[in-house]
N, C-alpha and C positions, 0 to 999 in steps of 0.2 A: 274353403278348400284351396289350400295351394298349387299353384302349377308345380312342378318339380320333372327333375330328367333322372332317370336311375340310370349305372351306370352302362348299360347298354344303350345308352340314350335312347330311350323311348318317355314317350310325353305321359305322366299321370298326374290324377290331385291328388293331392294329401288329404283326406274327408276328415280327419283325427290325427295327433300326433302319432307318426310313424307308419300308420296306413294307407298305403296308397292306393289308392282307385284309376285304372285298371292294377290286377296286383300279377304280374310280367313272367314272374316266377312260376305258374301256373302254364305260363303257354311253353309247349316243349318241342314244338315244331315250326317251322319254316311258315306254312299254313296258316298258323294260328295267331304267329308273330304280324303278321302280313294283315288280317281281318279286326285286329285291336288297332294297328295302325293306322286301318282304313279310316275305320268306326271313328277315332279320335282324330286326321284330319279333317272330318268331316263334322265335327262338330266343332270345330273351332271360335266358331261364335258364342257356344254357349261355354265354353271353358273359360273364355273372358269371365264370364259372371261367376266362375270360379275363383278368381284371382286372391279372393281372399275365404281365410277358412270358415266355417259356418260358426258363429257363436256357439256355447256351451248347450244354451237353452233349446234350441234349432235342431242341433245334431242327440238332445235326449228327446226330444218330438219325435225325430225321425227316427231311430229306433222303438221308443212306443209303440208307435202306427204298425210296425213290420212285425213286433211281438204280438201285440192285440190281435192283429188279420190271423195268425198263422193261431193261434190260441183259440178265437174264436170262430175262427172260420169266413168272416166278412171284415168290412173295415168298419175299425171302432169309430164311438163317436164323439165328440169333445167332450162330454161329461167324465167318459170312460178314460181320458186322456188327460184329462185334469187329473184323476180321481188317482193315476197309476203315477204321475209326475210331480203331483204337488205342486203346479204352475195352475194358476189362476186360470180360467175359462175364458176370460176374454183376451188373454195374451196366447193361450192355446191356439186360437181362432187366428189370431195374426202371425204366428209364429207358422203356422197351416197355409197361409198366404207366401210365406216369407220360402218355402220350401217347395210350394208352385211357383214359384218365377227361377228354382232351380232344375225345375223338370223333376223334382224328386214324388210328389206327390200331385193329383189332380183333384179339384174341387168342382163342384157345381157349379155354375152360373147363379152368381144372386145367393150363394148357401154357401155355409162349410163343410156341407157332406163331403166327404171323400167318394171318389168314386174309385180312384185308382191311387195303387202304392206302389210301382215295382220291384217287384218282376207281376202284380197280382192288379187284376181289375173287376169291379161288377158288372161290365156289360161284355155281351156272349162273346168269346172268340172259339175257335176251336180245339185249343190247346185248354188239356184238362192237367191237373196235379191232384196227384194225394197226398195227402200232408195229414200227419199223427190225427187220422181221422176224418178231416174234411177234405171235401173236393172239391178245389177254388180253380177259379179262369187265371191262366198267366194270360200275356198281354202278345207273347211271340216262341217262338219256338228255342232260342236262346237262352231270354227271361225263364220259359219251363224248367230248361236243362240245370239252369242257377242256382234254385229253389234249393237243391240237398246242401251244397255247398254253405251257403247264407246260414241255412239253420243249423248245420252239422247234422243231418239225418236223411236216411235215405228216403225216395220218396217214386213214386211211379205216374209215370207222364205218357198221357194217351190222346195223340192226335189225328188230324187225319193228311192223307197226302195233298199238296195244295190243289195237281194235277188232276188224279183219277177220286181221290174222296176216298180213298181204302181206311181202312183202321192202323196207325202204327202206334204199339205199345213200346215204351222204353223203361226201365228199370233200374238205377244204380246201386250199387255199392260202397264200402267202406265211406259211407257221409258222403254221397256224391263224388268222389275221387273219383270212381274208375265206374263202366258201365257193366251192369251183373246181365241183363239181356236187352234184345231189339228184335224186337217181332220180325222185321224184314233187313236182313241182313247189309242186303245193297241199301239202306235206308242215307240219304243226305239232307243236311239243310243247307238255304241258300241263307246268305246272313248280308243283309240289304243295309247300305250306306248313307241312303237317303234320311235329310234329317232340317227340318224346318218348324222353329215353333217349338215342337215339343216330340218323342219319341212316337208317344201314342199313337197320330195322328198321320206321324212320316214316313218311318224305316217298319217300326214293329208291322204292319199290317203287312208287310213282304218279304217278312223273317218268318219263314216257313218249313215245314218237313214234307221231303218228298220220299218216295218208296224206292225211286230209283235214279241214276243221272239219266237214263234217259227222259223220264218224267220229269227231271227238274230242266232238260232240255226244252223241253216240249212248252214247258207255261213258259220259259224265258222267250222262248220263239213268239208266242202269242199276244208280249206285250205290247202296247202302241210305242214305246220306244224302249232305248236299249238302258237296263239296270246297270248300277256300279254298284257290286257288291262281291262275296266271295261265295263259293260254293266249300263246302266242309263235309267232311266222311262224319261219325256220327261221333267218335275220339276226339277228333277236333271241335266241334260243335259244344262237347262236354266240357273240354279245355277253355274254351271262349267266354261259357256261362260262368265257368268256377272263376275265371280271373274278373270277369266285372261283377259279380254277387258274391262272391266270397269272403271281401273284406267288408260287406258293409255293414254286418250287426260285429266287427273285432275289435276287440277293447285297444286303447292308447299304447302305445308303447312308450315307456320312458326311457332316458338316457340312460339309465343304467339295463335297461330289456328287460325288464320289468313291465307287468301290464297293470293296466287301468282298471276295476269293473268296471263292464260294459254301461 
């Protein structure tokens, strides 16, 4: 992944020829510009290890993984990874290592199960999705909102408030572009900065949906100390997801604008 500055100079990789990750063009507000900002100086460390692009074989792993999860409804396993790639099982297995040390995917301890891909994980959080039939754990509130974008399909996301624990359903339209409803109108997420190691571990677990700002008041008042993060209306929150999951299953672009298959 190349570092690269678009002309608004904002900081993205390039995951693929001509796709950039954050994709900038997606945030349409002040808000939104400001919370991709955050997010990326904040991971400054880990965009080092971006500096260079992901080989061929790395970045078809890592679209496999996101097709298989979303296909089968869990994360697939090396066999199935092999078997869809025509890369050998035991470079699978390294290429799966090669792609946790990017924060892209997370493996077992001692194994190459996947456990997480994201925006999607197998262990419980409370952010649910539906996806062309199953209903998979995203890993944050953000990651949720991403999921239609990533895929091109719409998809419905039900969590709950970090604060009081109520139910919020959310629902997009047109491929995740735009939001078709929100159970609770005043609904906000906090979209948290903090970032060490790896997302899972850091920010995601306080990238959250609240029902209300004064409920997203209330946990912020509560914590042992004070968050760096952005608070977002539920448009912005959308805009946020579509511009960091949007481009990541988008075929190359060539010089001429012409695309790659994915």
């Amino acid at each position: 992944m190349n570092i690269t500055v678009n002309p608004a100079r904002e900081r993205a990789a390039e995951i693929r020829p001509g796709v950039l990750r954050p994709d900038w063009s997606a945030a349409t507000t002040p808000a939104v510009r400001q919370a991709l900002a955050g997010r990326m100086t904040a991971r400054s460390g880990l965009l080092d290890k971006w500096s260079h692009a992901l080989e061929a074989s790395e970045d078809i792993v890592w679209r496999t993984v996101l097709r298989l999860y979303a296909a089968k409804g869990r994360p697939p396993n090396i066999d199935e990874i092999a078997a869809t790639t025509g890369i050998d099982g035991g470079r699978v297995g390294a290429l799966l290592r090669k792609l946790q040390l990017r924060d892209l995917v997370g493996l077992d301890a001692g194994a190459e199960t996947i456990w997480l891909a994201y925006p999607f994980t197998e262990r419980a959080t409370e952010h649910r999705v539906e996806l062309d039939g199953h209903v998979l754990n995203a890993l944050c509130a953000i990651d949720a909102l991403g999921v239609a974008a990533m895929y091109g399909t719409d998809v419905t996301v039900e969590s709950q408030c970090r604060s009081c624990g109520g139910t919020i359903r959310v629902t997009t339209a047109d491929a995740g572009r735009v939001l078709r409803s929100v159970s609770h109108p005043g609904a906000v997420v906090w979209y948290d900065f903090a970032y060490a190691d790896n997302a899972a571990s850091s920010c995601c677990p306080a990238i959250a949906f609240f029902c209300s700002d004064g409920h997203l008041q209330r946990w912020l008042g509560s914590q042992a100390s004070p968050r760096a993060g952005a608070r977002l209306n539920m448009n912005e929150a959308l805009e946020v997801g579509r511009a960091i999951f949007g481009p990541v299953l988008a075929a190359a672009r060539q010089d001429d604008g012409s695309e790659d298959l994915p």
